[in-house]
C-alpha positions as CSV (number, residue, x, y, z in Angstrom):
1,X,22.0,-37.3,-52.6
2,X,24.3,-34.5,-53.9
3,X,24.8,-33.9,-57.8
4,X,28.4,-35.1,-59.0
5,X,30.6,-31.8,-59.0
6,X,30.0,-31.2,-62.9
7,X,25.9,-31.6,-62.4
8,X,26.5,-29.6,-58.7
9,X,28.3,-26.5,-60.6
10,X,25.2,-26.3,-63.3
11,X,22.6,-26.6,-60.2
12,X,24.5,-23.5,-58.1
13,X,24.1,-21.8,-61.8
14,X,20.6,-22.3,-61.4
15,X,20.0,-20.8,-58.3
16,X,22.0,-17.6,-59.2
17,X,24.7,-18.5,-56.7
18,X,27.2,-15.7,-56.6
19,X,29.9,-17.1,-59.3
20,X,32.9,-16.4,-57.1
21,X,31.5,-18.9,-55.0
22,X,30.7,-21.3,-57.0
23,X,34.5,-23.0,-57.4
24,X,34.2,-23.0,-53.7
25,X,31.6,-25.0,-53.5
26,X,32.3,-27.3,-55.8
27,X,35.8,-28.0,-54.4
28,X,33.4,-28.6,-50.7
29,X,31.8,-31.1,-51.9
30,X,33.9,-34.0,-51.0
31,X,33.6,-33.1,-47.7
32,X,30.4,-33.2,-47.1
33,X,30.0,-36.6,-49.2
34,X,33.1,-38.3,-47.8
35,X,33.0,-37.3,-44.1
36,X,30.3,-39.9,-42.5
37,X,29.1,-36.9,-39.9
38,X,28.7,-34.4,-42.4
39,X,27.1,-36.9,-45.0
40,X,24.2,-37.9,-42.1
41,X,23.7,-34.1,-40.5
42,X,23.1,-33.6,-44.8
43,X,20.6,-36.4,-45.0
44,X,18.7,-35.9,-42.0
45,X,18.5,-32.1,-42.8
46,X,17.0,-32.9,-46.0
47,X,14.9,-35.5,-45.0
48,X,13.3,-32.6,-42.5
49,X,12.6,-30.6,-45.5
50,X,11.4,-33.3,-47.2
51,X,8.3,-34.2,-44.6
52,X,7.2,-30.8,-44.3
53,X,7.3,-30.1,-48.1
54,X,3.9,-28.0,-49.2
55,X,2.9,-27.6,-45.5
56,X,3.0,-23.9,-44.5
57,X,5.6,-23.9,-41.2
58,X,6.5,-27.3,-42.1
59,X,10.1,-26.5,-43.3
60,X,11.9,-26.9,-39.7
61,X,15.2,-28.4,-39.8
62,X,18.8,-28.1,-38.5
63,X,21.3,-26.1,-40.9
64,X,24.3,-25.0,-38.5
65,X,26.4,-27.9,-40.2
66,X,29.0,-30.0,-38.2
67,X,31.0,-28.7,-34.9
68,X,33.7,-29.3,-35.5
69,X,34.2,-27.1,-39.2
70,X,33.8,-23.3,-37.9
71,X,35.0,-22.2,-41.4
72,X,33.7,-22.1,-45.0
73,X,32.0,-25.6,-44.7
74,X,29.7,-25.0,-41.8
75,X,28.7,-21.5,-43.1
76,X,28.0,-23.0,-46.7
77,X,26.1,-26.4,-45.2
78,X,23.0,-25.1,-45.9
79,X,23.9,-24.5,-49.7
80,X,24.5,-28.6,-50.3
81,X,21.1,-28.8,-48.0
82,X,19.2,-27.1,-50.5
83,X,20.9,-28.7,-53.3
84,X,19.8,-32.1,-52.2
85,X,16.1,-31.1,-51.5
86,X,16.1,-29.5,-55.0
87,X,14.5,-32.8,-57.0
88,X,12.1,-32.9,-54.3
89,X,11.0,-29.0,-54.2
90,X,10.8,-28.8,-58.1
91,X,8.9,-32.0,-58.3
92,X,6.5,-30.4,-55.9
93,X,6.5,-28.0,-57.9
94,X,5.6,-29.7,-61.2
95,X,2.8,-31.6,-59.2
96,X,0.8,-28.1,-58.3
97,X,1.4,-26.3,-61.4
98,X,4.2,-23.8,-60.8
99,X,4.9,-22.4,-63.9
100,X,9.0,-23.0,-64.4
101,X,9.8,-19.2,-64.5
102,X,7.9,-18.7,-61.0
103,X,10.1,-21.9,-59.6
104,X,13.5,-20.3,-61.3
105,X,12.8,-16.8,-59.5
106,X,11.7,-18.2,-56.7
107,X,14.7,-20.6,-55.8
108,X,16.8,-17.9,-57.1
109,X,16.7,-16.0,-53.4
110,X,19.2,-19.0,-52.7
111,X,21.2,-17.0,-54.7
112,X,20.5,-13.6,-53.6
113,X,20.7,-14.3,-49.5
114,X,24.3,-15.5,-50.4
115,X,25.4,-12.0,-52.2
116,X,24.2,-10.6,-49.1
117,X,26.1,-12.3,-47.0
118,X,29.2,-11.9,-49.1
119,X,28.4,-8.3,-49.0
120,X,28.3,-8.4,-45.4
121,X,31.2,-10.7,-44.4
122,X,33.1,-10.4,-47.5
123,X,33.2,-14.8,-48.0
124,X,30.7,-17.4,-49.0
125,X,27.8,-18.5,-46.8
126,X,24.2,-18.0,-46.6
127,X,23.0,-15.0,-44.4
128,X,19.5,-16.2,-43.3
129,X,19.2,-20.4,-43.6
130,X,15.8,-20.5,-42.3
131,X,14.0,-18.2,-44.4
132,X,15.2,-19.7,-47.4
133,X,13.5,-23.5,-45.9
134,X,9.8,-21.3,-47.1
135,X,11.5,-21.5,-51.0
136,X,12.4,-24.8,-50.8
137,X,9.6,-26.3,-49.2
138,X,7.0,-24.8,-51.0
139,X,5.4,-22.1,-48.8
140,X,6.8,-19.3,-50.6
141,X,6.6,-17.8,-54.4
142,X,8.3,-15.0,-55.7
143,X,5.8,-13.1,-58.5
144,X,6.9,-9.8,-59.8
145,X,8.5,-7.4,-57.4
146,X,6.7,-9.4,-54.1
147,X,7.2,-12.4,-52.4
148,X,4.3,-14.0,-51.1
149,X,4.0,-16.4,-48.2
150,X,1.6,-19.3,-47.0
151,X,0.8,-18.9,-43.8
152,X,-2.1,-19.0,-41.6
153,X,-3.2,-16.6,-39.2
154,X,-1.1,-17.3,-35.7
155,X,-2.7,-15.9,-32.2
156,X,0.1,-12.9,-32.0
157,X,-1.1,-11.8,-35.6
158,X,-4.6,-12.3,-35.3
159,X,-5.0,-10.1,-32.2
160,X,-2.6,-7.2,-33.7
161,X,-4.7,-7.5,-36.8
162,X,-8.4,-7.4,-34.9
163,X,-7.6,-4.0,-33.6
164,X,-7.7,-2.7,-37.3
165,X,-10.8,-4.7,-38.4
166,X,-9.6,-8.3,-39.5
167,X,-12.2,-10.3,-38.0
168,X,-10.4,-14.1,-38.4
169,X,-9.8,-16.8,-35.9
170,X,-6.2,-18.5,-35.7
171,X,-5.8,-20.6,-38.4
172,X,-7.1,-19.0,-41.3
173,X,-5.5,-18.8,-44.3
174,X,-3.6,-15.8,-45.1
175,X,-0.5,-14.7,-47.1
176,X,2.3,-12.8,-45.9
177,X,3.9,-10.3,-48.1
178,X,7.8,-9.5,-48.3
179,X,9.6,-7.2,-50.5
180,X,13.4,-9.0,-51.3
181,X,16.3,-6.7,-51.9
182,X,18.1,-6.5,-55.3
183,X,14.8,-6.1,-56.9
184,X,14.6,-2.4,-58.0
185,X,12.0,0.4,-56.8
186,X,9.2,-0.4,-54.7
187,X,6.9,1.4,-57.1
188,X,2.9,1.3,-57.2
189,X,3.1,-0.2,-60.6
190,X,5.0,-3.1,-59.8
191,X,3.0,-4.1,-56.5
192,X,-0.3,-4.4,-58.6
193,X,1.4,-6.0,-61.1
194,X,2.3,-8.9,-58.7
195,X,-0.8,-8.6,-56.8
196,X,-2.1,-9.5,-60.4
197,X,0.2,-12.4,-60.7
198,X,-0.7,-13.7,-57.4
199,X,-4.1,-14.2,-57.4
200,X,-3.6,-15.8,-60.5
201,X,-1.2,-18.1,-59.3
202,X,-3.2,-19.0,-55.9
203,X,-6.4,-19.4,-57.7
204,X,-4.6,-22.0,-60.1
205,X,-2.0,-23.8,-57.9
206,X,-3.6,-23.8,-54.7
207,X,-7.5,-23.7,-55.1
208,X,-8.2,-25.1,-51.8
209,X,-6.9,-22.4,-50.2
210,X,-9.0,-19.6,-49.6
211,X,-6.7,-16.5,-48.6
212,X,-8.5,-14.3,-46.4
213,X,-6.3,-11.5,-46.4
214,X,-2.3,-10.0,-47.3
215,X,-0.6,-9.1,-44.2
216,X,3.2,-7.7,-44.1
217,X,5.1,-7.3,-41.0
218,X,7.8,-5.0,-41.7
219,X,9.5,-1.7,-40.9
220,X,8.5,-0.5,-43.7
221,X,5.3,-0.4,-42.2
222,X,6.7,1.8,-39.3
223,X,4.0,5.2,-39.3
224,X,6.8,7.4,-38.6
225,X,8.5,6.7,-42.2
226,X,5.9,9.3,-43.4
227,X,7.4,12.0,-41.4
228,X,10.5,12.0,-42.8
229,X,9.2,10.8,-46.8
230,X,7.2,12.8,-49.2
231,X,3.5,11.5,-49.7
232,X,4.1,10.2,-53.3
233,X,6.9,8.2,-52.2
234,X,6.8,4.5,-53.2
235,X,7.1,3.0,-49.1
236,X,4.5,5.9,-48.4
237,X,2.2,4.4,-51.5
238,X,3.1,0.9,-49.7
239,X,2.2,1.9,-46.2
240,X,-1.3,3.0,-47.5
241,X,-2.2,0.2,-48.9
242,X,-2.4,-1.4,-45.8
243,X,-4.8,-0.9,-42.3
244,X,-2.0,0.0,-40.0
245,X,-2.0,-2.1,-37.0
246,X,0.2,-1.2,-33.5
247,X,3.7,-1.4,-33.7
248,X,5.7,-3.4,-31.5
249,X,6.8,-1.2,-28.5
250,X,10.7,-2.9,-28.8
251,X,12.7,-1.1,-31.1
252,X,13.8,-3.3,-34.0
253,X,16.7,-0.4,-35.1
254,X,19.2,-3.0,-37.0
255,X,16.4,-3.8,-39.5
256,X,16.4,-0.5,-41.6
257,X,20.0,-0.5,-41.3
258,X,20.7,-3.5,-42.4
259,X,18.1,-3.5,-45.6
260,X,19.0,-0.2,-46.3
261,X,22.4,0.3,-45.6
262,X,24.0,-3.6,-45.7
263,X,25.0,-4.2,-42.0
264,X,23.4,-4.2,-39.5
265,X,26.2,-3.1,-36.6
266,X,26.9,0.1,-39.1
267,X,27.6,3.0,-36.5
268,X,24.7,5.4,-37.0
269,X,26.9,7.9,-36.9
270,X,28.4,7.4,-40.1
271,X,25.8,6.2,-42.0
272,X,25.6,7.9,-45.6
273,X,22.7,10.4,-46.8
274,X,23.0,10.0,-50.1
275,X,18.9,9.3,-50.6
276,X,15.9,10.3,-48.9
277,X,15.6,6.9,-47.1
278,X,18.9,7.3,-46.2
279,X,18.4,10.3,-44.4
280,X,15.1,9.2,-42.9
281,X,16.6,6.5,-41.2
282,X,20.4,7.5,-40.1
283,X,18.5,11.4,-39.2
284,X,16.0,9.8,-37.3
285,X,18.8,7.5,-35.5
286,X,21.2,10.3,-34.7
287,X,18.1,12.4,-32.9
288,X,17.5,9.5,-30.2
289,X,14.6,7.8,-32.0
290,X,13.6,4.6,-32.7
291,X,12.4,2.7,-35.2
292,X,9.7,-0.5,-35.1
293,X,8.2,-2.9,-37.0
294,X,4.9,-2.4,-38.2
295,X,2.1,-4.6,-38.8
296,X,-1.0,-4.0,-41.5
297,X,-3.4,-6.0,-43.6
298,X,-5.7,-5.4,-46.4
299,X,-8.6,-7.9,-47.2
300,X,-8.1,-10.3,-50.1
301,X,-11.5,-11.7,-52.6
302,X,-11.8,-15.6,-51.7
303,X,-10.8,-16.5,-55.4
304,X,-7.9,-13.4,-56.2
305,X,-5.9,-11.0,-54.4
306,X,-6.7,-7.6,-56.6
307,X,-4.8,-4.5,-56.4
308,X,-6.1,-2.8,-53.1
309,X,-5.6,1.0,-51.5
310,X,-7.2,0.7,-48.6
């Protein structure tokens, strides 16, 4: 199920695996293939991904590895997991049309989610497993500076969203938008450049789907970013393109500080304020506040996504 180490190294290459953890990986292999516990946790993993391959939520499987290996293997299990459902996503791939650059850029968050991690713990493993299952099981596509998610409408979203005007019942089709780190400025120009792409993309590879509106769930959505950031600012210009929903009422601190800043236990007292975000969101920390994810949608045409400012 796994590639032989010289084929595995050339497949970790491909999905922009950090290269000081590629030896690493390499040299791991044995022990997933040889061990007959580690080998089966591998194959039922994959065969999880497998089933729910294309289906949006379908990617639900078990990553924490075996037990009994605390160190580099169970925090790298997911990595040979992905490896081996590789075939299968890019076949998947072929078979709706993805164009091969779209596939490369998208699998490549593999990649990405692992310098994070290093960045944060200072070793090789993959910081958020489950996130990455939406890559490799089709429900997510990287185009341009966005991310874009398959999703349908759940009951928690829908009533958020019906207090700002999106009148949909559970279920409908909708996408979710995310905005990966490592991917430069935020900037007007490159949002409608990937709306673009997406509603080129949809209206090819998934036809049947009719995408009733872009929804992002986010801090970056959090109202009060605009007291602290000048109107022209690119997450200002982000927020407005969206109808602005209630935020949650529990505060969801760790998640500027750990997009903006790398770690999330970072004491707020020391955090830098070298930017304006910066300052935003350790000066808004160090006065008692709080900050929250915000929720927002704009409407999408049935056939195309379009650049929208409302």
């Amino acid at each position: 199920m796994l590639p032989e180490t010289d084929d595995l190294a050339e497949a970790l290459l491909d999905l922009a695996v950090p290269h000081e953890d590629i030896d690493e990986l390499v040299r791991m292999r044995r022990r997933v293939t040889d061990d007959p516990e580690t080998r089966s946790l591998l194959e039922a993993s994959a065969e999880q991904l497998v089933r729910g391959m294309g289906e949006p939520g379908g990617g639900d499987a078990d990553l924490t590895g075996p037990d009994r290996e605390p160190g580099p293997l169970r925090s790298c299990f997911p990595v040979y997991v992905f490896v081996a459902v590789l075939p299968y996503t890019r076949a998947y791939h072929r078979d709706r049309g993805v164009p091969a650059d779209v596939s490369r850029r998208t699998l490549a968050d593999l990649g990405r989610n692992m310098a994070v991690h290093r960045r944060r713990h200072g070793r090789a493993g993959v910081q958020s497993p489950r996130w990455l299952t939406r890559h490799f099981c089709g429900e997510l596509y990287q185009l341009g500076r966005l991310q874009f998610e398959r999703t349908r409408l759940w009951r928690g979203a829908a009533r958020q969203l019906a207090s700002v005007g999106l009148d949909a019942p559970v279920g409908t089709p909708c996408l979710d938008l995310h905005i990966p780190d490592f991917l430069g400025p935020l900037s007007p120009d490159a949002c409608d450049r990937s709306l673009a792409l997406a509603a080129e993309f949809f209206a090819r590879c998934y036809p049947e789907e009719k995408h009733r509106a872009a929804m992002c769930h986010s801090w970056l959505l959090d109202p009060q970013l605009k007291r602290y950031l000048p109107a022209d600012s690119n997450i200002v210009r982000f927020q407005e393109r969206f109808r602005i929903a209630p935020q949650d009422t529990e505060p969801a601190d760790t998640e500027p500080v750990q997009f903006v800043f790398g770690d999330p236990e970072s004491a707020v007292a020391g955090l830098p304020r070298r930017t304006a975000l910066e300052r935003a969101v350790g000066d808004h920390l160090r006065s008692g506040g709080h900050w929250y994810i915000g929720h927002g949608w704009f409407p999408l045409p049935s056939q195309g996504l379009g650049p929208s400012n409302g």
